[in-house]
Biopython code that builds the backbone (N, CA, C, O; Angstrom):
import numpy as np
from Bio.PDB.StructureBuilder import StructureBuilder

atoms = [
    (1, "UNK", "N", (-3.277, 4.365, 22.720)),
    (1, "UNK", "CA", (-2.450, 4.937, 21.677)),
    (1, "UNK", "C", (-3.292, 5.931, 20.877)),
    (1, "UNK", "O", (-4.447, 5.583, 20.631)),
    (2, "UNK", "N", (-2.869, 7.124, 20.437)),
    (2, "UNK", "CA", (-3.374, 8.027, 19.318)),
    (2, "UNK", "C", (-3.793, 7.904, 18.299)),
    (2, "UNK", "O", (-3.733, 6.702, 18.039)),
    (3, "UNK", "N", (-4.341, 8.601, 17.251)),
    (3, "UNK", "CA", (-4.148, 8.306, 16.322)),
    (3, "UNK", "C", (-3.265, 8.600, 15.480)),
    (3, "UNK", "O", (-3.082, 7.952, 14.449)),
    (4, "UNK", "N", (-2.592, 9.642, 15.828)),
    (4, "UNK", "CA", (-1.172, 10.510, 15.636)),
    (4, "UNK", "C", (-0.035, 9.745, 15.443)),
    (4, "UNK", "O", (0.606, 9.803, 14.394)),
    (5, "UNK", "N", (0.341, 8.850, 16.613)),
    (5, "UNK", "CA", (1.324, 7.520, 16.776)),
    (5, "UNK", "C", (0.793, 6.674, 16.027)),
    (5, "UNK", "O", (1.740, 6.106, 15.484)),
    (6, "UNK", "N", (-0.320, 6.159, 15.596)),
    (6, "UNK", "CA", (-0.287, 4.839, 14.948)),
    (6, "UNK", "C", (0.047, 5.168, 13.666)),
    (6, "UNK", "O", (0.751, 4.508, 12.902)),
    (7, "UNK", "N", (-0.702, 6.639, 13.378)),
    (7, "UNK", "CA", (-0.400, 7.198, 11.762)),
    (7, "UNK", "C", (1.095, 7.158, 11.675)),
    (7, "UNK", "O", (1.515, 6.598, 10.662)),
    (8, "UNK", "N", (1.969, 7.611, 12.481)),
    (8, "UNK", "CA", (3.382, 7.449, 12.313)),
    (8, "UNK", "C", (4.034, 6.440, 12.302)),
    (8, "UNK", "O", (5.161, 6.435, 11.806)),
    (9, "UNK", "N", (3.433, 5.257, 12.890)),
    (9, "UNK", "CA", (4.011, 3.576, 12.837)),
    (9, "UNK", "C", (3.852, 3.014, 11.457)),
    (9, "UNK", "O", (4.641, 2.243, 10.911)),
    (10, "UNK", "N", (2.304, 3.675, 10.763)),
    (10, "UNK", "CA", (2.101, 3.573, 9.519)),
    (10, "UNK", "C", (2.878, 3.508, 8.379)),
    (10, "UNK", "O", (3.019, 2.586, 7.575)),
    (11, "UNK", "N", (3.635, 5.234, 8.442)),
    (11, "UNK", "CA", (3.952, 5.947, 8.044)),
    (11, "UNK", "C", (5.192, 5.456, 7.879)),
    (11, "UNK", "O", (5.689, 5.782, 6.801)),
    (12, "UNK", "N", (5.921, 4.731, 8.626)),
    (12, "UNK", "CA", (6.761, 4.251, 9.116)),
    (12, "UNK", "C", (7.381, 2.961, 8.324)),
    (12, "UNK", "O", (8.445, 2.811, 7.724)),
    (13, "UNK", "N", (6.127, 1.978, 8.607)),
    (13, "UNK", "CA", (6.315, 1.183, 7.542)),
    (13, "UNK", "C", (6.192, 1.124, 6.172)),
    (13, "UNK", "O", (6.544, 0.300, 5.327)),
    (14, "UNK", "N", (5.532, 2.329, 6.132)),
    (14, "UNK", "CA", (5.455, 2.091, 4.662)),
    (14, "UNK", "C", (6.859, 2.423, 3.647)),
    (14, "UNK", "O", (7.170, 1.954, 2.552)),
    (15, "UNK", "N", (7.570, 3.486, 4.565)),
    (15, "UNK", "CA", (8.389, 3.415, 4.242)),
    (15, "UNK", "C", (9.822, 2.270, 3.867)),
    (15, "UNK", "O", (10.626, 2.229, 2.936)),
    (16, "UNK", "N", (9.632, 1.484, 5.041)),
    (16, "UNK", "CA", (10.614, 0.331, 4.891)),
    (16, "UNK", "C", (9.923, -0.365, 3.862)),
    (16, "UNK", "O", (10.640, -0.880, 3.004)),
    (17, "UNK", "N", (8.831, -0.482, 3.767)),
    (17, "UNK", "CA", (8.462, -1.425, 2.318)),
    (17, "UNK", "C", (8.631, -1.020, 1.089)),
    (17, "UNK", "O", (8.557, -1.754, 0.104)),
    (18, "UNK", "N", (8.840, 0.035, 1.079)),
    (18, "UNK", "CA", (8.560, 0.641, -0.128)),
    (18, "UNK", "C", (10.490, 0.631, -0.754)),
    (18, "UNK", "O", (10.820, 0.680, -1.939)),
    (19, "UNK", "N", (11.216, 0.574, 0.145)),
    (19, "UNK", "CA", (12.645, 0.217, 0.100)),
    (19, "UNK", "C", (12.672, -1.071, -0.347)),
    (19, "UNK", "O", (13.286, -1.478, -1.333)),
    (20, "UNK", "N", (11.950, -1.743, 0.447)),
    (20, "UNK", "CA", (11.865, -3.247, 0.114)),
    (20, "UNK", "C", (11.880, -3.589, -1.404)),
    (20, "UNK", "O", (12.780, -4.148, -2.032)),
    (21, "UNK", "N", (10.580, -3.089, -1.890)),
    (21, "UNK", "CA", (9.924, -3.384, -3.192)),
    (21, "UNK", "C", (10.514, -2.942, -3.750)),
    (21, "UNK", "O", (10.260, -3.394, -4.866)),
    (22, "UNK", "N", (11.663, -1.897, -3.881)),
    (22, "UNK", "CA", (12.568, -1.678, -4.455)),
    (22, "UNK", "C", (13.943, -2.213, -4.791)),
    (22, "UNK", "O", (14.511, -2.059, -5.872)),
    (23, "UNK", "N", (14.379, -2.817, -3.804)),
    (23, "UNK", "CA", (15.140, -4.069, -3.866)),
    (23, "UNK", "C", (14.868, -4.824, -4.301)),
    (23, "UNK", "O", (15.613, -5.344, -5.131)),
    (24, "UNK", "N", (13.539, -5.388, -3.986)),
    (24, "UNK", "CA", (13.701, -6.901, -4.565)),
    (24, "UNK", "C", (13.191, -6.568, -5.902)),
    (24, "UNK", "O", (13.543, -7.492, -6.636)),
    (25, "UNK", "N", (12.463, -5.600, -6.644)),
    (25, "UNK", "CA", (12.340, -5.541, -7.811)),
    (25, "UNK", "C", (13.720, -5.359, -8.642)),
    (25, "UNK", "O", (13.758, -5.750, -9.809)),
    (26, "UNK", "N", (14.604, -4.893, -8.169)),
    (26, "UNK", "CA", (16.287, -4.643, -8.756)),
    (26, "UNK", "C", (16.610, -5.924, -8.430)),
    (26, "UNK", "O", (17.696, -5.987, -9.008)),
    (27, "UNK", "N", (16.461, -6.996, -7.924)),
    (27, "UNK", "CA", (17.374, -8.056, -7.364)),
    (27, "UNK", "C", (16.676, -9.150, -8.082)),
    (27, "UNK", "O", (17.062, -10.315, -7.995)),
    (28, "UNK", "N", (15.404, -8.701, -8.963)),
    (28, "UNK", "CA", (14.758, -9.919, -9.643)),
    (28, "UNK", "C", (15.499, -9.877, -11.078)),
    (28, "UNK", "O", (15.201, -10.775, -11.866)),
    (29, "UNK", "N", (16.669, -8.673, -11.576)),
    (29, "UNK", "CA", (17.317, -8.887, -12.963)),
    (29, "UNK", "C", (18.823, -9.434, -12.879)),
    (29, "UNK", "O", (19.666, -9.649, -13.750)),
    (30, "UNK", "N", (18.826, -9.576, -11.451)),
    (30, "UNK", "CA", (20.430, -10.043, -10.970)),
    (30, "UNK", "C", (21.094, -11.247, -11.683)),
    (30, "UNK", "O", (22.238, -11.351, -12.125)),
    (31, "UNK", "N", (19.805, -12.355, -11.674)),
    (31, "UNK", "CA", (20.366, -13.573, -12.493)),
    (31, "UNK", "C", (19.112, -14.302, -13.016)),
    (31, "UNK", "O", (18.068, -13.748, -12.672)),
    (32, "UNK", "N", (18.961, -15.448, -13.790)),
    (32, "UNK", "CA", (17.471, -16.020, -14.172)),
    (32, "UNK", "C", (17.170, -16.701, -13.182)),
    (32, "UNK", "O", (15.996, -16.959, -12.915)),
    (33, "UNK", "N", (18.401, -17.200, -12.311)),
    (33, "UNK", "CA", (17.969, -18.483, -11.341)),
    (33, "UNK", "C", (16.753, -17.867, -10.083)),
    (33, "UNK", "O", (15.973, -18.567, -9.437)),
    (34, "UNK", "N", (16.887, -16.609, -10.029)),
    (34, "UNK", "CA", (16.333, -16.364, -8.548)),
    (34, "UNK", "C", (15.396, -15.242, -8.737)),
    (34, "UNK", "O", (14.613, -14.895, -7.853)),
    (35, "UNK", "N", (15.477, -14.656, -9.930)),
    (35, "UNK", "CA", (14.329, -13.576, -10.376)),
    (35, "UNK", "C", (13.025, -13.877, -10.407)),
    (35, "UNK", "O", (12.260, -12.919, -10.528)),
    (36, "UNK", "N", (12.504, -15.095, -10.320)),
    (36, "UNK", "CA", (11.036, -15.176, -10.133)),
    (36, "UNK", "C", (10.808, -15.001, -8.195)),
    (36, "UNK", "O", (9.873, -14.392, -7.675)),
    (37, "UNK", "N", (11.937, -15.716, -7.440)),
    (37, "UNK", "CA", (11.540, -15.217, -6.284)),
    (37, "UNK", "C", (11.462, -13.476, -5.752)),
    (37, "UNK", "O", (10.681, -12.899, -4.995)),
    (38, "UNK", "N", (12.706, -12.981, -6.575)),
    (38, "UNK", "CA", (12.309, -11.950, -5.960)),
    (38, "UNK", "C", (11.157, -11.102, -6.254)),
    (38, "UNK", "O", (10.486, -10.401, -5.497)),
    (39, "UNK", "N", (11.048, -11.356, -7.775)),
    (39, "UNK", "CA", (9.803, -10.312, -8.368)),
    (39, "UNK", "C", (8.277, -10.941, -7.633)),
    (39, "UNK", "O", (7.349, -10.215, -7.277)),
    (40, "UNK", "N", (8.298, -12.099, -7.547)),
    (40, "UNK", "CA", (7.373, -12.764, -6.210)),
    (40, "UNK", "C", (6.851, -11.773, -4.991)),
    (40, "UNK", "O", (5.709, -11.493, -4.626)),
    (41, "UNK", "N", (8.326, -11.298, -4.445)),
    (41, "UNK", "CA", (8.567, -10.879, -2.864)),
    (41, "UNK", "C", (7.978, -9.463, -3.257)),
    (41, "UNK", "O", (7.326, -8.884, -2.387)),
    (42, "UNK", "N", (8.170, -8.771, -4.651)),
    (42, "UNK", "CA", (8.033, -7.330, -4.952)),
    (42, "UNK", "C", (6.317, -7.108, -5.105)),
    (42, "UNK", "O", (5.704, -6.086, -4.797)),
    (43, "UNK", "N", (5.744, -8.371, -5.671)),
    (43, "UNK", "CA", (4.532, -8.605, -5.655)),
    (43, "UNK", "C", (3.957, -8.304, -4.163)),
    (43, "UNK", "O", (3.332, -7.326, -3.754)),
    (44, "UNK", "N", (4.388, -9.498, -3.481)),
    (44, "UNK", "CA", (3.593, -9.624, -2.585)),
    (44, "UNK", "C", (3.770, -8.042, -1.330)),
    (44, "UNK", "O", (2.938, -7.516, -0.592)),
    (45, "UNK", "N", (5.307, -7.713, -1.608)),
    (45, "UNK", "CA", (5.114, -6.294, -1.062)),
    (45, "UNK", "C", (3.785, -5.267, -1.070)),
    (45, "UNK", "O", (2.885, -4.735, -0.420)),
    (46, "UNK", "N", (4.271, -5.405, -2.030)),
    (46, "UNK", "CA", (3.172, -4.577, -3.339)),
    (46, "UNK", "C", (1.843, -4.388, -2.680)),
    (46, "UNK", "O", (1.437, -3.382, -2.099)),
    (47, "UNK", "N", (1.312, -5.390, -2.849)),
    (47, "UNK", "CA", (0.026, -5.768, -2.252)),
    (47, "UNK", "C", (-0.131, -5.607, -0.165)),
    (47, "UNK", "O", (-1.171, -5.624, 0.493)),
    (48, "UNK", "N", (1.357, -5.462, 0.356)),
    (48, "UNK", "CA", (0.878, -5.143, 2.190)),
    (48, "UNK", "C", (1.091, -3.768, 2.024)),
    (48, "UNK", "O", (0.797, -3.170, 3.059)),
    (49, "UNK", "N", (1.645, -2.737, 0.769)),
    (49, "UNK", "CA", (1.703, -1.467, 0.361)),
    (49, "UNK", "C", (0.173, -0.963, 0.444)),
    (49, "UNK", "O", (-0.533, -0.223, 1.128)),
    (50, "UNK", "N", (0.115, -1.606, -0.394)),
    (50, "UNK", "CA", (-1.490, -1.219, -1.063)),
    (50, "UNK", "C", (-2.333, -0.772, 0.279)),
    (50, "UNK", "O", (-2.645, 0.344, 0.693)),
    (51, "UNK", "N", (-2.611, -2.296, 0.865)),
    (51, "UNK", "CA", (-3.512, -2.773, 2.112)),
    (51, "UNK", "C", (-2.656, -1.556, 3.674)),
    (51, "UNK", "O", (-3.347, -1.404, 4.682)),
    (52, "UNK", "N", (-1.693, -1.088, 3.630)),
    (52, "UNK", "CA", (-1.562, -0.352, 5.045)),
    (52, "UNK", "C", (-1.711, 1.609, 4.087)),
    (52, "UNK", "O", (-1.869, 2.685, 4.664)),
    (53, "UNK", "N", (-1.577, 1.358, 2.560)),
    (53, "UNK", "CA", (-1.879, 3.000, 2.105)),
    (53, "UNK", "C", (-3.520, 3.014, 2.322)),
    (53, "UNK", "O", (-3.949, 4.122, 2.648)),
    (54, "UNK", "N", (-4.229, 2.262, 2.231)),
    (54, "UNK", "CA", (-5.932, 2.461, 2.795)),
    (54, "UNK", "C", (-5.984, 2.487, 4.102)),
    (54, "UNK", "O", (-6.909, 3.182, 4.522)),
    (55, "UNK", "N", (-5.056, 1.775, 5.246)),
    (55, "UNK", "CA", (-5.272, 2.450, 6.496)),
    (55, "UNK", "C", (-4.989, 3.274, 6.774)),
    (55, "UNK", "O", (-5.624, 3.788, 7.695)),
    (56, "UNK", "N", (-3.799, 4.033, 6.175)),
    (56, "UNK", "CA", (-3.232, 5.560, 5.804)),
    (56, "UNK", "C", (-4.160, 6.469, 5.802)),
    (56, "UNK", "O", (-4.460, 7.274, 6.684)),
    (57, "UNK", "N", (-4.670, 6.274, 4.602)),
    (57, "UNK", "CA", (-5.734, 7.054, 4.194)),
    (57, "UNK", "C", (-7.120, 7.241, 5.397)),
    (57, "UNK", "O", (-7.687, 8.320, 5.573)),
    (58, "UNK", "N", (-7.562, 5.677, 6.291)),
    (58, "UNK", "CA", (-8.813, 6.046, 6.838)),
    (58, "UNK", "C", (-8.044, 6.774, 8.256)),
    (58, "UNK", "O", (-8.688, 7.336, 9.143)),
    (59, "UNK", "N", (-6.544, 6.625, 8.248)),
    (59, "UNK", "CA", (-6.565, 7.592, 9.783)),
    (59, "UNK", "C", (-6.273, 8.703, 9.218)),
    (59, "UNK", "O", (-6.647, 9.620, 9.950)),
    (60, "UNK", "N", (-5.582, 9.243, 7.872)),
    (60, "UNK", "CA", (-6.107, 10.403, 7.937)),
    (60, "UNK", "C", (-7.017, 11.686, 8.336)),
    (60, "UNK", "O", (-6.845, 12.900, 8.445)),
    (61, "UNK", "N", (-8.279, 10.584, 8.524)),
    (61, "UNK", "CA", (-9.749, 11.304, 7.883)),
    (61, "UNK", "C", (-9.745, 11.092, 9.548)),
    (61, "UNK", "O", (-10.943, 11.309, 9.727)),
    (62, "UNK", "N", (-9.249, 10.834, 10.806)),
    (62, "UNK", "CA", (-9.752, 10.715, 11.878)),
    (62, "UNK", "C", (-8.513, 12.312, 13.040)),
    (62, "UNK", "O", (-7.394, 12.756, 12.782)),
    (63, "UNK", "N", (-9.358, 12.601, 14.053)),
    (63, "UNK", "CA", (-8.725, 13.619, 14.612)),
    (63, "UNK", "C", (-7.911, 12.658, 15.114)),
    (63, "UNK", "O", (-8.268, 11.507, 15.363)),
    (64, "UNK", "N", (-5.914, 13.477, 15.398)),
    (64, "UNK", "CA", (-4.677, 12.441, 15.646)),
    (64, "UNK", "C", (-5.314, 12.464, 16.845)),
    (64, "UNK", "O", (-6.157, 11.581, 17.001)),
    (65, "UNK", "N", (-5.155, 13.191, 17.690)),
    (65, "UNK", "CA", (-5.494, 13.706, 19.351)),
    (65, "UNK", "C", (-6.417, 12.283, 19.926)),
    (65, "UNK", "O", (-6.086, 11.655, 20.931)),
    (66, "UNK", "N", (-7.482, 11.982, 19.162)),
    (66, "UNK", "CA", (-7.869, 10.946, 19.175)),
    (66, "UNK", "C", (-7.432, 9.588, 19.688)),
    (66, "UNK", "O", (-6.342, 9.204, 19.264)),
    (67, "UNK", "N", (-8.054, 8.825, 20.488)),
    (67, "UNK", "CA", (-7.996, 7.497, 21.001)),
    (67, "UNK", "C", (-8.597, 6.547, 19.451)),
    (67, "UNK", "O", (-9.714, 6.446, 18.945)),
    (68, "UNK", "N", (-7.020, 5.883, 19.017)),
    (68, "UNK", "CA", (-7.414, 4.739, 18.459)),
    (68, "UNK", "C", (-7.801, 3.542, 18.269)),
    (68, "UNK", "O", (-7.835, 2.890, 17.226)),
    (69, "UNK", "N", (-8.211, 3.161, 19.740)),
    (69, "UNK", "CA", (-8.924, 2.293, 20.424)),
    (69, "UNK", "C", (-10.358, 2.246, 20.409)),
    (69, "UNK", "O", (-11.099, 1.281, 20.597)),
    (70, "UNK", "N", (-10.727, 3.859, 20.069)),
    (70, "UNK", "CA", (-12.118, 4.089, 20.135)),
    (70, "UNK", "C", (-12.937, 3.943, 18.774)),
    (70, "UNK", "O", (-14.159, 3.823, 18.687)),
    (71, "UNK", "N", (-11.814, 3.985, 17.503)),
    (71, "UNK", "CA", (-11.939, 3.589, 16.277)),
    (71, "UNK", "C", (-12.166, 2.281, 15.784)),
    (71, "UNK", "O", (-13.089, 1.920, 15.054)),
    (72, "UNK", "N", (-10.665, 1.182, 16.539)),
    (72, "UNK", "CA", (-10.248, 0.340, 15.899)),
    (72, "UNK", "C", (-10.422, -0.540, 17.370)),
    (72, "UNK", "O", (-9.573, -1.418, 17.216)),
    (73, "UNK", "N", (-11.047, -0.778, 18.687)),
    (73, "UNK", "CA", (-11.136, -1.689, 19.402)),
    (73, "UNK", "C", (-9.907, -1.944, 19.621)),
    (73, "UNK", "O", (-8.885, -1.701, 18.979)),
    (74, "UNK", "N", (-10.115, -2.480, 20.633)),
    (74, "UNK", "CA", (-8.885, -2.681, 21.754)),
    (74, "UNK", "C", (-7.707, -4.525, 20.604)),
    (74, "UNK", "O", (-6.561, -4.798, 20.249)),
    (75, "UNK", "N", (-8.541, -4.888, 20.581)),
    (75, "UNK", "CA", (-8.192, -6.209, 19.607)),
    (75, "UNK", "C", (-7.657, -5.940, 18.462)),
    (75, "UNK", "O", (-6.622, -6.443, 18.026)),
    (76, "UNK", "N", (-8.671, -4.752, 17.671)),
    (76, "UNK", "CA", (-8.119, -4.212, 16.197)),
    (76, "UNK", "C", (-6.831, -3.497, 16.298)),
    (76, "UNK", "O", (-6.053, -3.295, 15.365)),
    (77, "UNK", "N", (-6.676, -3.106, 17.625)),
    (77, "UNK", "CA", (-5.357, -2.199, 17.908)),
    (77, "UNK", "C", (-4.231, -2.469, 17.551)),
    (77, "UNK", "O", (-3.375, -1.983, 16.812)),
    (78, "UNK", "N", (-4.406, -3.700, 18.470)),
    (78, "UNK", "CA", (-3.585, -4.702, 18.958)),
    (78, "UNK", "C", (-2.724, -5.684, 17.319)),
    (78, "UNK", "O", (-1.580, -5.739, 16.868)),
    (79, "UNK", "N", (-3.793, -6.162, 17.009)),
    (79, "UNK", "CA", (-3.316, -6.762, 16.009)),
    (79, "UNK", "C", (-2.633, -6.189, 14.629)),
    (79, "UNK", "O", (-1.896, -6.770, 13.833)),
    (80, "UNK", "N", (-3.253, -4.532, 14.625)),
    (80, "UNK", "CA", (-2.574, -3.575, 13.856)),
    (80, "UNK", "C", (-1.155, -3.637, 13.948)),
    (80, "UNK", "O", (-0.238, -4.008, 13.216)),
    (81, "UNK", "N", (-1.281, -3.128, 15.144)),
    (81, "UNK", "CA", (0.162, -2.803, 15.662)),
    (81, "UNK", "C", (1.046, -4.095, 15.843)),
    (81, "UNK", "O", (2.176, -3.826, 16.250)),
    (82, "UNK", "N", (0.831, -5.260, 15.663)),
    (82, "UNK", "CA", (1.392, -6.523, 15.883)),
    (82, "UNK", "C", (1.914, -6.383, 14.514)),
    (82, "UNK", "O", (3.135, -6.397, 14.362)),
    (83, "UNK", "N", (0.900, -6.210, 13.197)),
    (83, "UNK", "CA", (1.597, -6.626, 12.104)),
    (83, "UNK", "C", (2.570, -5.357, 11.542)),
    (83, "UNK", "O", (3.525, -5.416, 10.768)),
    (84, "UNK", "N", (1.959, -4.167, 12.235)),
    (84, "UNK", "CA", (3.157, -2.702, 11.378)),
    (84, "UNK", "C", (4.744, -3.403, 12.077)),
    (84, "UNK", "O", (5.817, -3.310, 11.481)),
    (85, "UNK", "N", (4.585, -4.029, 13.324)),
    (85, "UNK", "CA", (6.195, -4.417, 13.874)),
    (85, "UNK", "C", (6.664, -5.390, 13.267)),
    (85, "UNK", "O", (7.887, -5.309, 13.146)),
    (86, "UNK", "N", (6.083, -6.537, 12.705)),
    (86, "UNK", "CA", (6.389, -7.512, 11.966)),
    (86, "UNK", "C", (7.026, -7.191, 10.570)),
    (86, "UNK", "O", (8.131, -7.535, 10.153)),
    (87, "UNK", "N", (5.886, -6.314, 9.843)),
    (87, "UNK", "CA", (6.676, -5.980, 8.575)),
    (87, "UNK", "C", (7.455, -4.801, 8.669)),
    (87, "UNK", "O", (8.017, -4.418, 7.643)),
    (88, "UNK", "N", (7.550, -4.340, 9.424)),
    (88, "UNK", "CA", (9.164, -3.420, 9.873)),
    (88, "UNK", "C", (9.739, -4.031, 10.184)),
    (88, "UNK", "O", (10.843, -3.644, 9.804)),
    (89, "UNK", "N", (9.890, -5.244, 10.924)),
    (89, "UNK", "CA", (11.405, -5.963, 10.740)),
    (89, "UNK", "C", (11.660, -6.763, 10.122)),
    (89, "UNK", "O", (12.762, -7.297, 9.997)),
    (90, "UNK", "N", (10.641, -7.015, 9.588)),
    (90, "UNK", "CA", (10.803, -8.343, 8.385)),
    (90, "UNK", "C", (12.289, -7.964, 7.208)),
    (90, "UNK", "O", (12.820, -8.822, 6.503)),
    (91, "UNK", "N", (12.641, -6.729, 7.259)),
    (91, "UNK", "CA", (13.788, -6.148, 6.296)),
    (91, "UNK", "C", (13.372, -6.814, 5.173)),
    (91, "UNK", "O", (14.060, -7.815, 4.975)),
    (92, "UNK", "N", (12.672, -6.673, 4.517)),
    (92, "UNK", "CA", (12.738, -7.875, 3.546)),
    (92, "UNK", "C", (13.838, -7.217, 2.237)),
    (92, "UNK", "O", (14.122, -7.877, 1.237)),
    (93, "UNK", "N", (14.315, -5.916, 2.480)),
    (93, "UNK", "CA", (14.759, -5.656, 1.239)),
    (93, "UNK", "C", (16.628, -6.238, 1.879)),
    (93, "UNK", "O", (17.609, -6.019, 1.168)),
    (94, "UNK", "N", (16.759, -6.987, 3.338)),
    (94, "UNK", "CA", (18.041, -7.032, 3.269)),
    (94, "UNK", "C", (18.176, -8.748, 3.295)),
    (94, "UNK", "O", (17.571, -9.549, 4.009)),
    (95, "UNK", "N", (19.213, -8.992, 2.229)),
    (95, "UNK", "CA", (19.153, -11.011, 2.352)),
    (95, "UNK", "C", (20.831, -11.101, 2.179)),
    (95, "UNK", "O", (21.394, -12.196, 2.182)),
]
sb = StructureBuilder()
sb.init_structure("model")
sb.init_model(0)
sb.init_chain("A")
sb.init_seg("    ")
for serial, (resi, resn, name, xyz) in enumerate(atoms, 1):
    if name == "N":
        sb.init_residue(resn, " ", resi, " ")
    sb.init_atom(name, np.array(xyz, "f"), 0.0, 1.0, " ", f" {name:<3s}", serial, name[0])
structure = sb.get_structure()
């Protein structure tokens, strides 16, 4: 895989999270009963935001054309790309 494609899987998710954290931060004034979970969920968004905008940032700094295997090991790849599919479907902003 590139580094071009992974930047876009990135890119990708960050977007659905960032929907997310937006939901559930609107869905934590809905009622008292359930607003600590969601502002919880907006938290913890928050924070896989944070952690995939610094991998953002280090493939920036790498040529796309590039083998990201040669960066991130065949394992680091792997498990990257395991979790960008996870929290892209996780929907978390749909319940």
């Amino acid at each position: 895989m590139k580094v071009g494609e992974l930047l876009e899987m990135v890119d990708e998710t960050i977007a659905e999270l960032r929907i997310a954290a937006v939901s559930n931060q609107q869905r934590s004034f809905e009622t008292p009963y359930t607003s600590m979970e969601f502002t919880q969920r907006a938290i913890e968004i928050d924070e896989d935001l944070r952690d995939l905008e610094k991998i953002r940032e280090h493939l920036n700094t790498l040529d796309p054309e590039e083998d990201a295997e040669k960066h991130l090991g065949t394992e680091g790849l792997e498990k990257l790309v395991k979790m960008l599919e996870l929290l892209k479907r996780s929907e978390a902003h749909v319940y």
